[in-house]
C-alpha positions in Angstrom: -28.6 -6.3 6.6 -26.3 -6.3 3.4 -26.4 -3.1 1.5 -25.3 -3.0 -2.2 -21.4 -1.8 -1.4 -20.8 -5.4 0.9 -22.2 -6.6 -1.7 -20.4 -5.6 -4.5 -17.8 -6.2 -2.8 -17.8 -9.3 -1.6 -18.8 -10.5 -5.6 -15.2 -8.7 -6.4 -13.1 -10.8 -3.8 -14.7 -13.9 -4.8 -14.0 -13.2 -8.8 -10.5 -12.0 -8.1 -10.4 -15.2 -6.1 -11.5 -17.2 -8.4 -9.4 -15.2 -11.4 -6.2 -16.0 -8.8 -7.0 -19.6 -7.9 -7.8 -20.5 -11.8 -4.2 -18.8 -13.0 -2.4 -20.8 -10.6 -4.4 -24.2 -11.3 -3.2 -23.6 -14.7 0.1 -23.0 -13.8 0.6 -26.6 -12.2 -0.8 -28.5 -14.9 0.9 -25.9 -17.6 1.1 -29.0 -20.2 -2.1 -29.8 -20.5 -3.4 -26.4 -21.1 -0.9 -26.0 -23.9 -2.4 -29.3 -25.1 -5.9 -27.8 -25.1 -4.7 -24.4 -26.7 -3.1 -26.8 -29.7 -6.0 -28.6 -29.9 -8.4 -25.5 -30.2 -6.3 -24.6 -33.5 -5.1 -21.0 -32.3 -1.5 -21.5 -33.3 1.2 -24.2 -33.8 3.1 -26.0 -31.3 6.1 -23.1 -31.6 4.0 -20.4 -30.0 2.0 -22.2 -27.2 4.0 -21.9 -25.1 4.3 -18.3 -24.9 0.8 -17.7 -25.3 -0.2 -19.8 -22.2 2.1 -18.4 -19.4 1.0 -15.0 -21.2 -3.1 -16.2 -21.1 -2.4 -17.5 -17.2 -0.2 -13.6 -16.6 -3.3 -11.7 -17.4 -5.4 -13.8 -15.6 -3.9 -13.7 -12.2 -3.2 -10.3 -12.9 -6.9 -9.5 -13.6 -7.7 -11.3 -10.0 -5.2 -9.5 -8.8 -6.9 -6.3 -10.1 -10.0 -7.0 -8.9 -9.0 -6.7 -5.4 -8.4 -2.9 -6.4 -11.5 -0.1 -6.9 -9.4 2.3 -8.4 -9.9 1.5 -12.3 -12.4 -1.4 -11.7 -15.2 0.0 -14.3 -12.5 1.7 -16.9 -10.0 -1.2 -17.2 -10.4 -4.3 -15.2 -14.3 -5.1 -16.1 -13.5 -4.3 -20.1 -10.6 -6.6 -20.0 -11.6 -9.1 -18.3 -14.9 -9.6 -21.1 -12.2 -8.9 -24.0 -10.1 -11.9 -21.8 -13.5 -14.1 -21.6 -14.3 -13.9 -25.2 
């Protein structure tokens, strides 16, 4: 029977998973999501491509930090909404 720590658990190594595997998907098709950040309007074409290798940092680094307990509620959780919206 599953008790609510597997659980929990096993919901953090699939989002880090998932937070890991998205980063690097990014990562091979880098142009086109600097294509899709122009197109939302956040900034012009001299920025992008900071901001994307930065965006697809802090997400891998967020799966990454998933994998860890130590600071899941104080920093990882919080960041990762603030990241979402």
């Amino acid at each position: 029977i599953m008790n609510r720590d597997n659980i929990i658990l096993i919901f953090r190594i699939l989002l880090g998973a998932t937070f890991i595997f998205s980063g690097i998907v990014k990562l091979d098709s880098i142009y086109q999501f600097e294509q899709t950040i122009f197109k939302a309007g956040v900034t012009d074409w001299s920025l992008i491509p900071w901001l994307s290798r930065f965006v697809i940092g802090i997400e891998i680094f967020l799966g990454i930090c998933f994998f860890h307990k130590e600071g899941l509620k104080k920093f990882t959780i919080p960041a990762t909404f603030a990241m979402l919206i």
